[in-house]
Every structure is written in structure tokens, then in C-alpha cells.
Backbone bond lengths (Angstrom), bond angles and torsions (degrees), N, CA, C in turn:
res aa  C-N    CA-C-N  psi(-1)  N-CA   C-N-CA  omega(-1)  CA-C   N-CA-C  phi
1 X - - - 1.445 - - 1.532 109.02 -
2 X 1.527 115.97 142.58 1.201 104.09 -160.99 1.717 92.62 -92.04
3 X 1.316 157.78 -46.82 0.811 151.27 128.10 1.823 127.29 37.52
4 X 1.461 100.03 -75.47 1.715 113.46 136.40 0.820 117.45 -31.19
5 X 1.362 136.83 -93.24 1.215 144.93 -152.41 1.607 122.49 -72.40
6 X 1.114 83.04 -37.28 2.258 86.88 171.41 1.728 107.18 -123.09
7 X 1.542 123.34 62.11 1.172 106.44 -158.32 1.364 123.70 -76.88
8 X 1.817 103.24 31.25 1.646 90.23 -159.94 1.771 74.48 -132.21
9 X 1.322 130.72 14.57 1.651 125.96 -170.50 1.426 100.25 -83.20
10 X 1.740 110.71 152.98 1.247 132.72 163.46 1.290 127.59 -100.48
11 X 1.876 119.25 81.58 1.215 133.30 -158.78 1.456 102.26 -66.63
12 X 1.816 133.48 145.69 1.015 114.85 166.77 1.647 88.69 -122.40
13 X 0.985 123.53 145.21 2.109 129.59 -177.29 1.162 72.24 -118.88
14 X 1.507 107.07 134.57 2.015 131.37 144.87 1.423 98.74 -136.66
15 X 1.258 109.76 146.07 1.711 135.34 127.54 1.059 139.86 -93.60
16 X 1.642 94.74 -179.89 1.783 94.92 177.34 1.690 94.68 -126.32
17 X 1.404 109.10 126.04 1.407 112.29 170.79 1.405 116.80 -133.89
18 X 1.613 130.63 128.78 1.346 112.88 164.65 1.838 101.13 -110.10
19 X 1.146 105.01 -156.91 1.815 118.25 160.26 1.119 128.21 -57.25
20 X 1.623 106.88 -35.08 1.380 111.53 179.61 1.553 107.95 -102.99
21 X 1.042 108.00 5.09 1.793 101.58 177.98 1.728 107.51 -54.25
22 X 1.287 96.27 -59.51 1.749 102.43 -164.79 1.301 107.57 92.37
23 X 1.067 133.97 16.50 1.441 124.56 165.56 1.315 131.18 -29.32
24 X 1.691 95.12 106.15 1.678 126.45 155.59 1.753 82.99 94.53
25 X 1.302 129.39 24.69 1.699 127.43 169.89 1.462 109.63 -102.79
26 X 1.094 135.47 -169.37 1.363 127.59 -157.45 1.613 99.08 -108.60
27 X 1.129 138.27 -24.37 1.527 129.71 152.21 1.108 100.27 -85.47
28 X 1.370 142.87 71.04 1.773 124.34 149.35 1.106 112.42 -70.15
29 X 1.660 103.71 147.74 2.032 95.29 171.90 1.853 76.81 -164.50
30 X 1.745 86.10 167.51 1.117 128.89 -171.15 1.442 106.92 -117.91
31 X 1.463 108.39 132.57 2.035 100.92 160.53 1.371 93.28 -79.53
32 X 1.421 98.04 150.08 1.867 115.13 -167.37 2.049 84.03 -90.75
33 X 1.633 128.48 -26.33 1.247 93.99 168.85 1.703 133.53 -93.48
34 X 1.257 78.96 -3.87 1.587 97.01 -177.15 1.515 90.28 -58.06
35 X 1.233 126.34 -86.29 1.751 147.99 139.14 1.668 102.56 38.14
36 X 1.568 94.19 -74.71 1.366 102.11 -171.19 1.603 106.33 -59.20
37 X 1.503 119.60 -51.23 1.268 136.11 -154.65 1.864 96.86 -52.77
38 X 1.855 99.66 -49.16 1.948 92.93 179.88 1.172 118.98 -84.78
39 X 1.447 117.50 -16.46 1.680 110.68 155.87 1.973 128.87 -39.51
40 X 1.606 90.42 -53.98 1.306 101.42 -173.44 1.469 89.04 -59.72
41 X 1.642 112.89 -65.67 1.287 108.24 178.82 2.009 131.44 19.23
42 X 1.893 72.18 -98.28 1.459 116.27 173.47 1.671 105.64 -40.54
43 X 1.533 104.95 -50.65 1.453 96.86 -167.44 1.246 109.09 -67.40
44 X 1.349 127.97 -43.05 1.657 134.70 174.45 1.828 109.27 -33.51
45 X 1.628 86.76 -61.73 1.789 95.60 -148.58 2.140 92.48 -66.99
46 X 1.437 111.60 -27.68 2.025 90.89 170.76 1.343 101.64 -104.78
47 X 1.137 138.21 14.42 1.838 127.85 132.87 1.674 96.80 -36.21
48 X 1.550 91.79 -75.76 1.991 101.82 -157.66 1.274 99.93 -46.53
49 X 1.320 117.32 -59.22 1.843 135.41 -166.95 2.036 84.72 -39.67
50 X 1.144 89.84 -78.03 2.069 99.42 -170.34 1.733 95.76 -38.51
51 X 1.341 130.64 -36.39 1.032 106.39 -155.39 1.873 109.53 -102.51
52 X 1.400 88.76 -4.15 1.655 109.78 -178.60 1.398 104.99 74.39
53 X 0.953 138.14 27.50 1.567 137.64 166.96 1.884 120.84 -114.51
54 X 1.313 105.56 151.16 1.294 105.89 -158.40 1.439 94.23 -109.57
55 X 1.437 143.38 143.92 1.479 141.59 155.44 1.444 109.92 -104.20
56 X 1.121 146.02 148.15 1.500 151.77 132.15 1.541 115.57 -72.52
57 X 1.444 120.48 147.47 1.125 106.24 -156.80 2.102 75.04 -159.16
């Protein structure tokens, strides 16, 4: 449990969901560019977070 182990961390959980995902149903799916698009996302916005700086975009 991560909780244990880092009990003082600030977890952030995201997804990616549209209409057609189906989330957590027995066809779920993802567009693989949609996918990519909140990856990069994600990676940007805790770059800035790590680096303490804010961009507008």
C-alpha cells in the first residue's frame, strides 16, 4: 500500500475517459491518440509542478 510506504506523499489519480470508452464495462477502450495526447499532457503539467512554475497556454 502506497500509503505505508510514503505516508506523507501527495497522490494525484487521472484518467482518460470519453463516451465511447465504456469505462470499467466489458468492451472498454481508449483512442490510442486521444491516450497519447493526456500522457504528454500529464507529463508537462508535473514537469511544471517539479519545477514550480506555471505556463498559460
Amino acid at each position: 500500500d502506497l500509503l505505508d510506504v510514503y505516508p506523507d506523499a501527495q497522490i494525484l489519480v487521472t484518467g482518460v475517459e470519453d463516451p465511447d470508452s465504456r469505462a470499467h464495462g466489458a468492451n472498454e477502450s481508449v483512442h490510442v491518440g486521444e491516450f497519447e495526447k493526456v500522457v504528454l499532457a500529464e507529463a508537462l503539467l508535473l514537469d511544471s509542478l517539479a519545477r514550480g512554475t506555471s505556463q498559460a497556454t
